[in-house]
C-alpha positions as CSV (number, residue, x, y, z in Angstrom):
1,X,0.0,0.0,0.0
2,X,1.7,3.3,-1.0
3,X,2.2,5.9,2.3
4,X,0.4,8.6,2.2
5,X,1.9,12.4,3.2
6,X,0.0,15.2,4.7
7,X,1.3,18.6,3.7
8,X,-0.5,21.3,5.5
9,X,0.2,24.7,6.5
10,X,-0.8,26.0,9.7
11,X,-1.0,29.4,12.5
12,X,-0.2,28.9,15.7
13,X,-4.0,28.0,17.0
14,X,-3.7,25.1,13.9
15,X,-5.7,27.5,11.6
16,X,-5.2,26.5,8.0
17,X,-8.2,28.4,6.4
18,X,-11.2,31.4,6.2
19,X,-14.4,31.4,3.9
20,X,-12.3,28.9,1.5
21,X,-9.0,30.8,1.3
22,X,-5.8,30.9,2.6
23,X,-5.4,33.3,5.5
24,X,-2.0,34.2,4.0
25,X,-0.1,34.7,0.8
26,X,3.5,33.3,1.0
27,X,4.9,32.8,-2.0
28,X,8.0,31.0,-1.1
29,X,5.7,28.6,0.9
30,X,3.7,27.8,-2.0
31,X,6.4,27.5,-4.5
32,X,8.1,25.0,-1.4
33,X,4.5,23.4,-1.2
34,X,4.9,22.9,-5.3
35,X,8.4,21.5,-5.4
36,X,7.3,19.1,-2.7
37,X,4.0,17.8,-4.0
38,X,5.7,17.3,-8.0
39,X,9.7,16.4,-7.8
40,X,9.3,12.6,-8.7
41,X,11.4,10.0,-9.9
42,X,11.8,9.8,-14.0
43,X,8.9,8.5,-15.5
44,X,6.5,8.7,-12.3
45,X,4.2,11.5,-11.0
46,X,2.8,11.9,-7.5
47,X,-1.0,12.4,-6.8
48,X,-2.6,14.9,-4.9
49,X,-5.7,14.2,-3.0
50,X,-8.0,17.2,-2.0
51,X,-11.3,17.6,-0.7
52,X,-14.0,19.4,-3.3
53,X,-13.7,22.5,-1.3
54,X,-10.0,22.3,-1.2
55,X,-9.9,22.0,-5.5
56,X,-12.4,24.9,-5.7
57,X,-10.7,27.1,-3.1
58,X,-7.5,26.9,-6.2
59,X,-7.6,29.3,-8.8
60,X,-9.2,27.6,-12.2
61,X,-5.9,28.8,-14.0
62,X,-4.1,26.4,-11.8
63,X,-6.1,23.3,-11.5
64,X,-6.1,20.8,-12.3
65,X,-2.1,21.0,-10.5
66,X,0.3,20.8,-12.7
67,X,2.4,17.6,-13.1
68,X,0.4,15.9,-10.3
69,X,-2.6,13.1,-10.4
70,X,-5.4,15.2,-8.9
71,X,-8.2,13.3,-6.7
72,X,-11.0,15.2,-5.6
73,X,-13.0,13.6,-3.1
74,X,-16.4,14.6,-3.2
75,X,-19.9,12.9,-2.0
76,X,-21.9,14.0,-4.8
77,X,-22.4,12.0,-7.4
78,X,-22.4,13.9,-10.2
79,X,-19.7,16.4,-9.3
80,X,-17.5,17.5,-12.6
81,X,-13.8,18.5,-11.6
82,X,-11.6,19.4,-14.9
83,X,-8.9,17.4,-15.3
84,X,-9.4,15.4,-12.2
85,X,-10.1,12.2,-11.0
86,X,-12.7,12.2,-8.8
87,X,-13.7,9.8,-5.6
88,X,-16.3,9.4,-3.5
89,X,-14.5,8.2,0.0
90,X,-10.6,8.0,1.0
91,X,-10.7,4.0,0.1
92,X,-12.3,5.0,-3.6
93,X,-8.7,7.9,-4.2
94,X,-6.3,5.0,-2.4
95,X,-7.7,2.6,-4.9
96,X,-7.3,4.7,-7.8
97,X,-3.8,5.4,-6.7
98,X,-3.4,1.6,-6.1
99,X,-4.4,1.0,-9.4
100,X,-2.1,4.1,-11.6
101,X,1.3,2.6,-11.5
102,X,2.9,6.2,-12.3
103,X,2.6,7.1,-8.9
104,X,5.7,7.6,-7.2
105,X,4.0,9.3,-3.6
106,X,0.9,10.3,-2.3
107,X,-0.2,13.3,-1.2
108,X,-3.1,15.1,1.1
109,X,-3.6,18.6,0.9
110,X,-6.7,19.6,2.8
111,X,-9.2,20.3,3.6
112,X,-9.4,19.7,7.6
113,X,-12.2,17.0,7.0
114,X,-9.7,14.8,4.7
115,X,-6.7,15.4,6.9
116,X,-8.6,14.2,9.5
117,X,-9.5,11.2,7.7
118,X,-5.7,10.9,6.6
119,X,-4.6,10.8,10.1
120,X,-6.6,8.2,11.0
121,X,-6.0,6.2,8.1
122,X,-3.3,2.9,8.8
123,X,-1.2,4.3,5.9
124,X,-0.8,8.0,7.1
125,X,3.3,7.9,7.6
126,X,3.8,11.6,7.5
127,X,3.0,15.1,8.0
128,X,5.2,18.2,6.2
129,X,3.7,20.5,8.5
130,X,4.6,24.5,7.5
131,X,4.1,26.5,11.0
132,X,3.2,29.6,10.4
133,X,4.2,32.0,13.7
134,X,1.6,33.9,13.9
135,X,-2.5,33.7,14.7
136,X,-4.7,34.4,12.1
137,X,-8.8,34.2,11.7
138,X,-9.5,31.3,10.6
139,X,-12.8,29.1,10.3
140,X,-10.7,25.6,9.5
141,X,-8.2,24.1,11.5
142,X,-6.0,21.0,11.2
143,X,-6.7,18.3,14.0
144,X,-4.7,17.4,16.4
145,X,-2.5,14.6,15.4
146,X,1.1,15.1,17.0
147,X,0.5,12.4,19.9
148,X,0.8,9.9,17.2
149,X,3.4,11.4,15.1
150,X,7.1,12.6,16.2
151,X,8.9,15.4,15.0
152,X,12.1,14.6,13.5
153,X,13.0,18.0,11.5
154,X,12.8,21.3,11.5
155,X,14.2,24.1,8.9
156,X,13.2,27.8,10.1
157,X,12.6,30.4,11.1
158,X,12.1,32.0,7.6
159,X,10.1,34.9,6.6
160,X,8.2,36.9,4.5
161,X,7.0,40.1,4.9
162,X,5.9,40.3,8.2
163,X,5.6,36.7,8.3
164,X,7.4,33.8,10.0
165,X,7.5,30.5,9.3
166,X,9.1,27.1,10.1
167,X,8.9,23.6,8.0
168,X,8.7,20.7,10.1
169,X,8.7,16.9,9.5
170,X,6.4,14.7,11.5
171,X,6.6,10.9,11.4
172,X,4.3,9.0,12.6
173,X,5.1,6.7,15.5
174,X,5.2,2.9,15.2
């Protein structure tokens, strides 16, 4: 069964989001958030799982991600997502990721009701975890998962504008 990664970035209360947006704009955190999610080996791609609110809360210029197998979970049924695969339950995206061959590593990137699923999930290995130092107003939050995980890096502080922030590495515990 391939791993599966969470990459998430979140304040100091574990805020990751407000109305559908990101309470922040960091560029060099996206474009660190881009580079992680895409370098694979030659001739593989990694895949992306999001939530349908996650996939609509990115600009239509940029979906479907570029250079990434895109899985948008979503209950409804008839549900159309551009370029996308879609599923209907995290079993249904593991199973099309099961089944795709390309796929070098799998990836979680929101929202808060997948990453809570993710956590929970027996293939859940690890979390890239961007803390952002600083509270912002946010209406999403990323659960609490660091009693089953252990932090093993940590690259930071670095900053932009008037905003810090640290990478971290979580693993889960065995």
């Amino acid at each position: 069964m391939n791993e599966l990664a969470l990459v998430v970035a979140a304040d100091e209360a574990r805020g990751i989001g407000k109305e559908g947006e990101l309470p922040w704009r960091l560029p060099s955190e996206m474009a660190h958030f881009k580079r992680l999610t895409s370098e694979a080996p030659a001739g593989k791609r990694n895949a992306v799982l999001m939530g349908r609110k996650t996939w609509e809360s990115i600009s239509p210029k940029f979906r479907p991600l570029a250079g990434r197998r895109n899985i948008v979970l979503t209950r409804a049924r008839d549900y159309e997502a551009s370029g996308a695969s879609l599923a209907h339950s995290l079993a249904d995206a593991l199973a099309l990721v099961a089944a795709d061959d390309s796929i070098a590593q799998t990836f979680v990137i929101g929202g808060a009701e997948l990453y809570a699923q993710a956590l929970a999930h027996e293939s859940a290995a690890r979390v890239f975890l961007t803390r952002v130092h600083a509270r912002f107003d946010c209406d999403t939050h990323l659960p609490v998962f660091e009693s089953d995980y252990a932090r093993v890096q940590s690259d930071g502080p670095h900053g932009e504008g008037d905003v810090s922030y640290s990478y971290e590495l979580w693993e889960r515990r065995r």
